[in-house]
Each structure stands twice: as C-alpha cells, then as structure tokens.
BAMAR-583978 format. One line per 4 residues: number of its first residue (from 1); their letters; for each residue x, y, z of N, C-alpha, C. Coordinates in steps of 0.02 Angstrom, whole numbers, plus 50000, padded with zeros to 5 digits. Example, Ala and Ser with C-alpha at 12.3 -4.5 7.8 and 13.67 -1.06 7.14 Angstrom:
2
1 = as = 50660:49716:50390:50615:49775:50390:50660:49835:50390; 50642:49888:50354:50684:49947:50357:50645:50002:50394
END
This chain:
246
1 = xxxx = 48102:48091:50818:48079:48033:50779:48116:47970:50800; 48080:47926:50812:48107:47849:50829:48165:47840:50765; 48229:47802:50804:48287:47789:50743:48291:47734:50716; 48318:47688:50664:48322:47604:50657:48375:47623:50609
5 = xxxx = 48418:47574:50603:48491:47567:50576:48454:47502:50524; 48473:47507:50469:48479:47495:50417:48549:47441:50375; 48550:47417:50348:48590:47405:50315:48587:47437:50201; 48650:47429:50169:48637:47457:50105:48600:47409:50055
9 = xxxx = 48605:47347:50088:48542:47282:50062:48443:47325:50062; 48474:47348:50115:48376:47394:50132:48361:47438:50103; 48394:47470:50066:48386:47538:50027:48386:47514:49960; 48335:47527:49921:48320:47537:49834:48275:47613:49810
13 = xxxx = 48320:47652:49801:48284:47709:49776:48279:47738:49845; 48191:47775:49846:48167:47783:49881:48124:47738:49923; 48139:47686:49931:48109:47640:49977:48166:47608:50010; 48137:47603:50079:48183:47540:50143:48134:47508:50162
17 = xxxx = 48183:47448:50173:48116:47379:50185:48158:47363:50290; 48109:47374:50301:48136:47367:50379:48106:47275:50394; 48149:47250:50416:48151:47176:50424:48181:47148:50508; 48158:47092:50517:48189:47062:50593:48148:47105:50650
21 = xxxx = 48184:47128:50697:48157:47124:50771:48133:47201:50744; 48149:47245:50711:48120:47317:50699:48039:47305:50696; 48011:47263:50648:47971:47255:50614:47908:47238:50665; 47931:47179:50718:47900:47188:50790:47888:47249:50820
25 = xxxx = 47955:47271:50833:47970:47346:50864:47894:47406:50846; 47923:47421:50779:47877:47467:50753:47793:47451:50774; 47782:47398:50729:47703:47373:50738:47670:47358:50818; 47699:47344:50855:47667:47325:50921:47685:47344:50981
29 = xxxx = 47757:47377:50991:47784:47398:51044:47756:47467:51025; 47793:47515:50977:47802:47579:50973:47721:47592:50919; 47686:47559:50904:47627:47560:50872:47607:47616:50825; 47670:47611:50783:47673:47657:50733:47602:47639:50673
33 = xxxx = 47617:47709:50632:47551:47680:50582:47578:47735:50507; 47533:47696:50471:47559:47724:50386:47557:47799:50415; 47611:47811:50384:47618:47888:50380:47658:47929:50429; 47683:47891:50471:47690:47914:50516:47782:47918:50499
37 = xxxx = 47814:47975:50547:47880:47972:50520:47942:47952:50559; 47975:47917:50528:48048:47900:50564:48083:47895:50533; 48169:47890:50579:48227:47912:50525:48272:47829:50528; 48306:47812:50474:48317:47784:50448:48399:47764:50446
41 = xxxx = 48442:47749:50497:48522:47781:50475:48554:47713:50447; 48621:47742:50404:48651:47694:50369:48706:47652:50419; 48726:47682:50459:48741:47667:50530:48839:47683:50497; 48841:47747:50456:48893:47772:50417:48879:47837:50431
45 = xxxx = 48823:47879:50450:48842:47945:50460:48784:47973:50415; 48749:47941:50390:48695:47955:50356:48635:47938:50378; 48558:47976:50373:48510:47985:50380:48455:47974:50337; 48392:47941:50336:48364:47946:50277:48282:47962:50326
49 = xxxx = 48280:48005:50327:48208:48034:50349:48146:48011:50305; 48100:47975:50351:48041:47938:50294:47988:47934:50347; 47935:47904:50295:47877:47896:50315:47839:47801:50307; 47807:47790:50349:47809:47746:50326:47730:47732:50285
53 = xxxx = 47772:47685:50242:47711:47662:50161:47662:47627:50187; 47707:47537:50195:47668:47508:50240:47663:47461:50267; 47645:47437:50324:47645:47384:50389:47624:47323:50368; 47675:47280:50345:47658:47217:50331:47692:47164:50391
57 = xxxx = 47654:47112:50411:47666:47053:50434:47744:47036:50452; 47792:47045:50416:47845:47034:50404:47891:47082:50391; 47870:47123:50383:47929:47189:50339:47869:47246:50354; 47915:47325:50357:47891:47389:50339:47897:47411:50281
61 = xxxx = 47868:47456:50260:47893:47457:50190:47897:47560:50220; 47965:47608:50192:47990:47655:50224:47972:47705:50136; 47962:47761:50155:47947:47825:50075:48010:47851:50109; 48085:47850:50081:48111:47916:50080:48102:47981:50066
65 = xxxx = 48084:48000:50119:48091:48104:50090:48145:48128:50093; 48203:48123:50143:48249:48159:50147:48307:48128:50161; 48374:48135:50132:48437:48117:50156:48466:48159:50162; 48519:48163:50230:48541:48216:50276:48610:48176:50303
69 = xxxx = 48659:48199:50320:48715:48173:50370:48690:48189:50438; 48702:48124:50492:48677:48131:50560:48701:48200:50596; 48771:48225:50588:48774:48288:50626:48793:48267:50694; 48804:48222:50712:48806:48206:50792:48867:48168:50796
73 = xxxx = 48899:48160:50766:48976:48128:50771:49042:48169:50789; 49095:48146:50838:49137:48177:50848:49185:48174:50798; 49227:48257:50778:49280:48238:50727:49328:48198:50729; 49360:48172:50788:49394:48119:50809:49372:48067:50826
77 = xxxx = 49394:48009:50805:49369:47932:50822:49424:47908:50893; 49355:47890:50943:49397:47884:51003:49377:47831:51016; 49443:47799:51026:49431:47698:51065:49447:47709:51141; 49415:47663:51154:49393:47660:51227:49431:47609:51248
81 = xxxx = 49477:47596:51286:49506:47522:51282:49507:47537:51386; 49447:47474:51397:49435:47493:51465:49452:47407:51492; 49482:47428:51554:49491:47367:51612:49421:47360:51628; 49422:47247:51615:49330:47231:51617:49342:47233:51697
85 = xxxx = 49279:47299:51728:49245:47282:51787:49191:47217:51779; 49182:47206:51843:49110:47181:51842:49069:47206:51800; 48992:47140:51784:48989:47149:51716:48912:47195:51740; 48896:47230:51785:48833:47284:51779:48879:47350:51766
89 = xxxx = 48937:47354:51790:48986:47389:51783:49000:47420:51689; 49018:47378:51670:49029:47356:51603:48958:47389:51551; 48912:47361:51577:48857:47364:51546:48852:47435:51550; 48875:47464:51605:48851:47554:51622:48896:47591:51575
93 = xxxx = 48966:47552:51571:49023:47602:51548:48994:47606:51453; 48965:47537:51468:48961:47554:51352:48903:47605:51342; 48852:47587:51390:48798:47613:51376:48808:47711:51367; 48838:47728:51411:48879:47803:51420:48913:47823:51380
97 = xxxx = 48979:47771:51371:49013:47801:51316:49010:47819:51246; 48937:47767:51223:48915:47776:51163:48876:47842:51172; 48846:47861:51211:48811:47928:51231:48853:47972:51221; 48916:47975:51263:48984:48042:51242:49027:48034:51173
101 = xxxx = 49004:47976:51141:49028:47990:51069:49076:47953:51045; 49087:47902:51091:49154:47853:51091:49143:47813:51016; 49203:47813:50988:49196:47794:50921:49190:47702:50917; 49235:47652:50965:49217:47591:50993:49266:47559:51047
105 = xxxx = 49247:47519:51059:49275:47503:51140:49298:47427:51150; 49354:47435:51172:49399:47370:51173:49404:47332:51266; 49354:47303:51278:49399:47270:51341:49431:47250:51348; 49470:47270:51385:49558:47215:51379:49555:47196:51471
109 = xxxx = 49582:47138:51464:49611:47114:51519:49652:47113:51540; 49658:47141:51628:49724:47185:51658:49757:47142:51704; 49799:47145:51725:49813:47102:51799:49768:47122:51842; 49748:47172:51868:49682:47156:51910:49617:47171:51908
113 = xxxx = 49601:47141:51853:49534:47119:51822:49497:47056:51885; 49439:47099:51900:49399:47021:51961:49360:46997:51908; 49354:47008:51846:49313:46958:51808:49359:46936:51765; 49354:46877:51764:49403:46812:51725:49371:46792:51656
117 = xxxx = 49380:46804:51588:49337:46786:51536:49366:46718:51521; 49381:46659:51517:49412:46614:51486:49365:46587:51454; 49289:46574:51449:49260:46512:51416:49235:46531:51356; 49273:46515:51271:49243:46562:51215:49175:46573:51211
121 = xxxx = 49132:46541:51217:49057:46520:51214:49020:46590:51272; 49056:46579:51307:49040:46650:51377:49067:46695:51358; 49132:46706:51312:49163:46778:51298:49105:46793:51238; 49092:46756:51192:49046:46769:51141:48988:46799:51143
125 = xxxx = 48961:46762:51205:48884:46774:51215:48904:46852:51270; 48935:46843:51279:48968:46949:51334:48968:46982:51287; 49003:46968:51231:49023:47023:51172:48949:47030:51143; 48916:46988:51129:48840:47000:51089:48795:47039:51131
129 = xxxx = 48795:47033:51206:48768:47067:51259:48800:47152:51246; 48862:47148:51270:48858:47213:51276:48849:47258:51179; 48864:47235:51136:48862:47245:51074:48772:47272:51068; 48719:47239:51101:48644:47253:51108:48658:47334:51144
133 = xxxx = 48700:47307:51200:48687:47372:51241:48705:47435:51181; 48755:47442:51144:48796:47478:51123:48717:47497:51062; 48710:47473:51055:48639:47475:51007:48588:47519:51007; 48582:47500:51044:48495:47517:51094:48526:47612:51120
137 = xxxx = 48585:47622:51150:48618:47660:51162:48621:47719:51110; 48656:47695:51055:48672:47743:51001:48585:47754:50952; 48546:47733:50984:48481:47726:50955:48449:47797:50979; 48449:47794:51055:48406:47832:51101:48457:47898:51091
141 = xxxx = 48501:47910:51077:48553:47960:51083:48574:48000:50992; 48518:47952:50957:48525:47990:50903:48608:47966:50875; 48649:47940:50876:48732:47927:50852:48703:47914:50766; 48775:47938:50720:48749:47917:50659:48783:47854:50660
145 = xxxx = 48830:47821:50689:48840:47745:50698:48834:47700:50757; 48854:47647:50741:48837:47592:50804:48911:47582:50830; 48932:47597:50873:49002:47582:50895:49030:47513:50912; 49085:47492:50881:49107:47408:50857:49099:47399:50951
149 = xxxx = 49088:47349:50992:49104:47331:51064:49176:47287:51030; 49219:47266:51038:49261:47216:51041:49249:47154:51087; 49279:47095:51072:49279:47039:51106:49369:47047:51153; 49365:47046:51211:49404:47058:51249:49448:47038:51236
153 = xxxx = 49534:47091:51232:49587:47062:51220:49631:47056:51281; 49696:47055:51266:49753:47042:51343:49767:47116:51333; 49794:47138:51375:49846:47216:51387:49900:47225:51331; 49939:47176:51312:49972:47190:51268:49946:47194:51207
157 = xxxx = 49893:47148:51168:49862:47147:51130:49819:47216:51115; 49805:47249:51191:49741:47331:51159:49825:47367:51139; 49889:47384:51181:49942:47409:51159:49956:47412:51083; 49962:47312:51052:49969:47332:50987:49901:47374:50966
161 = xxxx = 49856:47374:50966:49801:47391:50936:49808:47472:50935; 49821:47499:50991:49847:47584:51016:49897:47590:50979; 49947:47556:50944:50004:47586:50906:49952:47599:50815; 49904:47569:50818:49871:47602:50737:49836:47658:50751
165 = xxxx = 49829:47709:50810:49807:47757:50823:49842:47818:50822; 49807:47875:50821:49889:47923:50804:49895:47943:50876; 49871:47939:50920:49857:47979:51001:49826:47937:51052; 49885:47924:51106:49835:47883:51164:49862:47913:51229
169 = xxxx = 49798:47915:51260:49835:47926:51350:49786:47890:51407; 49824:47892:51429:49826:47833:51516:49791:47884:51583; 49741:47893:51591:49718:47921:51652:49773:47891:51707; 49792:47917:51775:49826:47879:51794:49820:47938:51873
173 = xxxx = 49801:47883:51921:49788:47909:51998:49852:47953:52037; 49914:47923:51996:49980:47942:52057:50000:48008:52002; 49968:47997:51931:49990:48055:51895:50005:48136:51931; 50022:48147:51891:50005:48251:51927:50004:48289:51869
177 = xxxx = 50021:48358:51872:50020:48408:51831:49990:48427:51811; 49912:48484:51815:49847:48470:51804:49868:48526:51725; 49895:48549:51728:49907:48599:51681:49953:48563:51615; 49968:48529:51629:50022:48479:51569:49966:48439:51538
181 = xxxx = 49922:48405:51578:49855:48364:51565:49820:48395:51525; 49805:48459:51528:49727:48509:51507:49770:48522:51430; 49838:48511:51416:49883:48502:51359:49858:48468:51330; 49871:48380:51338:49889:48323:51307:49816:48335:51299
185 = xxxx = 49775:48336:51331:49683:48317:51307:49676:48373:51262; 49703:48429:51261:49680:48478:51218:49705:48448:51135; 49771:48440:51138:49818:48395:51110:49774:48350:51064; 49735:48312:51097:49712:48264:51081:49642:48251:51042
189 = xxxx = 49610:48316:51067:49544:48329:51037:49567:48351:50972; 49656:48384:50957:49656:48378:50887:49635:48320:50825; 49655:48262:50839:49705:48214:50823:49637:48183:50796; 49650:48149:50712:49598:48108:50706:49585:48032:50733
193 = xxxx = 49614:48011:50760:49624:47949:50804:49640:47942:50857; 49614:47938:50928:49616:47938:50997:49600:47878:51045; 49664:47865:51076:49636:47800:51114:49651:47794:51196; 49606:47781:51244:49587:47808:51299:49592:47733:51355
197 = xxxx = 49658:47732:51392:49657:47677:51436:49646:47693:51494; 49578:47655:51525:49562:47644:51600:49565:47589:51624; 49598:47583:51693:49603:47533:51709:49536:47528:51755; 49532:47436:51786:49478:47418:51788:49483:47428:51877
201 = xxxx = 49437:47390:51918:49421:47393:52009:49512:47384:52016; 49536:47435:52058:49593:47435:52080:49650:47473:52045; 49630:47493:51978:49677:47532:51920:49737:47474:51899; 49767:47515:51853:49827:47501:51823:49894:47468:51880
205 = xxxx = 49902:47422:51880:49977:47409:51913:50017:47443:51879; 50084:47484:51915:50135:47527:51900:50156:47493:51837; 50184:47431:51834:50224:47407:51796:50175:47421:51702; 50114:47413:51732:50064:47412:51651:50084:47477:51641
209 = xxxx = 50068:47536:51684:50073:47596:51675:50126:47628:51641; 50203:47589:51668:50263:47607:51629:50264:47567:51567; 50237:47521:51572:50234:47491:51481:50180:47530:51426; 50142:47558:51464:50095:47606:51423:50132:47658:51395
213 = xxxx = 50189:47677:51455:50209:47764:51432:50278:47732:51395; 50315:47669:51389:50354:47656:51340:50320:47642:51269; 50256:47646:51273:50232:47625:51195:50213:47675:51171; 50228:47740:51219:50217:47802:51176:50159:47832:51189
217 = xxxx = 50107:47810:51260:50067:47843:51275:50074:47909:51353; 50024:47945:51354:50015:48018:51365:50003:47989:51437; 50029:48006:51491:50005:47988:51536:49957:48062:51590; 49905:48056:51591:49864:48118:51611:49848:48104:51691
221 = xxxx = 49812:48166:51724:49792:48182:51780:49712:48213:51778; 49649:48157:51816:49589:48188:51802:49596:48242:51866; 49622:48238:51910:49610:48288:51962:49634:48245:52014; 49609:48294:52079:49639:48265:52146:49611:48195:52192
225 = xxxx = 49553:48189:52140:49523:48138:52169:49514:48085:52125; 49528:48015:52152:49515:47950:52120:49466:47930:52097; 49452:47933:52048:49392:47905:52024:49378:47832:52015; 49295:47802:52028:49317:47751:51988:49313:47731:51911
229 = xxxx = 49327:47665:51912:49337:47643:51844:49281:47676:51796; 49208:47659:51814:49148:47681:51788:49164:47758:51763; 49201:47793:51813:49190:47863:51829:49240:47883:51764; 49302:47881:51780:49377:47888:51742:49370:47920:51684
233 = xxxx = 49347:47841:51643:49337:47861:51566:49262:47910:51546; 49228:47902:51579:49180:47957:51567:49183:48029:51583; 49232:48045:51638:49255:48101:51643:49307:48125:51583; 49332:48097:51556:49397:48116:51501:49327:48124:51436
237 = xxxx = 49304:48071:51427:49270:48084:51348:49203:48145:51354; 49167:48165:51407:49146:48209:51431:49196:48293:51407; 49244:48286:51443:49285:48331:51432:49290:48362:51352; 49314:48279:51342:49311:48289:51253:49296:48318:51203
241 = xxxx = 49214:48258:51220:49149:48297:51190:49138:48371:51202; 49145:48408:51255:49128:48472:51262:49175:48526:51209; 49245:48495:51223:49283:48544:51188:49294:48518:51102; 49268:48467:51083:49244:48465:51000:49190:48489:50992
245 = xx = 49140:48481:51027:49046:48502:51003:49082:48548:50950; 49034:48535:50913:49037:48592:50864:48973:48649:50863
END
C-alpha cells in the first residue's frame, strides 16, 4: 500500500485529512479512488491503515480501520555523521542509509571535504534537498519515521554531538584487527544509541582520527579493502541491520 506521513494536527478519531503536495500525489499521479487503501504513518512508529472516504479538490478525506506499530525500525538509533562528498554522492549516501535503517544523519565538515558549504542560503536550500531525499526514501522503504538530515556541522561540533550518544566508532583504512572489530560492532548493535563516522573523498586525516579515539570512540576495520566514502558507511549499517533484524 502507498505510504504518506501525517502529522497529529491530521488525525481526529477515525478520520485523516491528507493536505499539500499528497493531495496532488494521490489524485493525479498515483490516481487513487474512494475506497481504495493506504497506510497512513505518524512518522513516530505508528501506522494507521485506511481507506480512502473522499477526493476533494484540496484535501483527502482517510476512514481509519486499523492502527498498528510500523515494525520496521531498528532497536538502536544510529546517527550517521558522514564527511560531505560531492553532492550526487551525498544524495546516494541519504537515500541508502534511510533504507538500512539509519536513525539520522549529520554532515560534518572534514579537512578534506572537496565541497565547501559557506553560503547560509546554499547550506539551507542542501539541507531541504537532501531532507526530500530522506523522505521520498523512508516512503518507498516502508520506515515508521522520517530520519532528521542535519544542516552541516564542523568535526568538532558532530564530536560534541557523539558525546550524547552512548556508542560511536570510526571506520578507519590503516585500522586492523578484523576480530576485535566483529566485537565493537557486535558491541554496538547492543547499545541504544550509535554513532557512525565516515570520512569523506580521501578519508579521515590521522590527526581527526586520533581526536576521534581521544573522545572515546571505537576505532574499527571494514576489511582489507578501502572502500569508498559512499561504500564505508553502508557496509557497517548493512552489517548492523542484519545482525538486529528481528
């Protein structure tokens, strides 16, 4: 069933009033018709399975039949705090990670970042871009929420942000120990709070890397081969996801 996120303004009883770009959506793209059924999420982990009443001009009007929890959420909330590649780059990494379950995702800016954000007006209108992507994403993939994108911070700034987490680790190329690694990630799939640094085209400079593991993060090994940036963090939350599925 086609999904649409909701707000608790839309819900009275058994009725949701679907409003804005849905309302297009439904009627002319996806050419739904009375009766027909779709689900409804609070974009909290909840579901409201309905039908719809009826197709007005402006608004849907939604019959609740059923409320359900989505079922598709990982028990751990995992932040993504990724070095900005280039921005088709970028666009690939949210679109994915909301697919493997990433709870939300912080770009931070590294020393060797090739994309430069300085102009607020351009960081704004990036953050609303990829925030669509993150959307559209957790839509097609069924997620019971929309995962926050962040507006890009500095390196030290995602650090403080990783100290309100209970668990973070650093993919890291010169790392080793494949057996100490298959630990800390196991480790980690405990933990209700998880936060996941990749660096961006070129990785982590040493010096970020030792300020990562003085702030108390895990420094891991994906294997013998370098991945890239795109690759990195999707290989770790992959991993993840497999060993939470429930």
């Amino acid at each position: 069933m086609y999904r649409f996120y909701i707000s608790e303004e839309q819900l009275s009883e058994n009725e949701i009033t679907i409003v804005g770009g849905d309302v297009n959506h439904i009627r002319n793209v996806l050419r739904l018709e009375e009766g027909d059924w779709v689900v409804a999420c609070n974009g909290r982990g909840r579901d409201y399975v309905s039908r719809i009443y009826a197709l007005e001009k402006d608004q849907v009007i939604l019959h609740v039949e059923k409320v359900q929890e989505t079922g598709t959420e990982l028990n751990t909330k995992i932040t993504l705090f990724q070095g900005i590649p280039k921005k088709e780059k970028m666009e690939f990494i949210i679109q994915k990670a909301v697919e493997l379950g990433v709870y939300e995702i912080v770009p931070v800016m590294t020393k060797r970042c090739v994309v430069k954000l300085t102009d607020e007006k351009k960081v704004h209108k990036r953050q609303e871009r990829w925030q669509a992507i993150a959307e559209a994403a957790a839509k097609q993939c069924d997620r019971g929420i929309i995962p926050n994108i962040h507006e890009p911070v500095s390196i030290e700034e995602a650090f403080d942000m990783a100290r309100g987490l209970e668990y973070n680790m650093i993919p890291y190329e010169l790392q080793d120990g494949i057996d100490h690694s298959r630990e800390v990630v196991a480790h980690a799939c405990k933990q209700g709070t998880v936060g996941i640094f990749i660096g961006p085209e070129g990785g982590f400079e040493e010096m970020e890397v030792e300020r990562a593991v003085a702030c108390g993060m895990e420094p891991v090994t994906l294997g013998k081969r370098i991945l890239r940036t795109e690759t990195a963090g999707m290989a770790l939350l992959a991993i993840m996801m497999f060993q939470m599925q429930q």
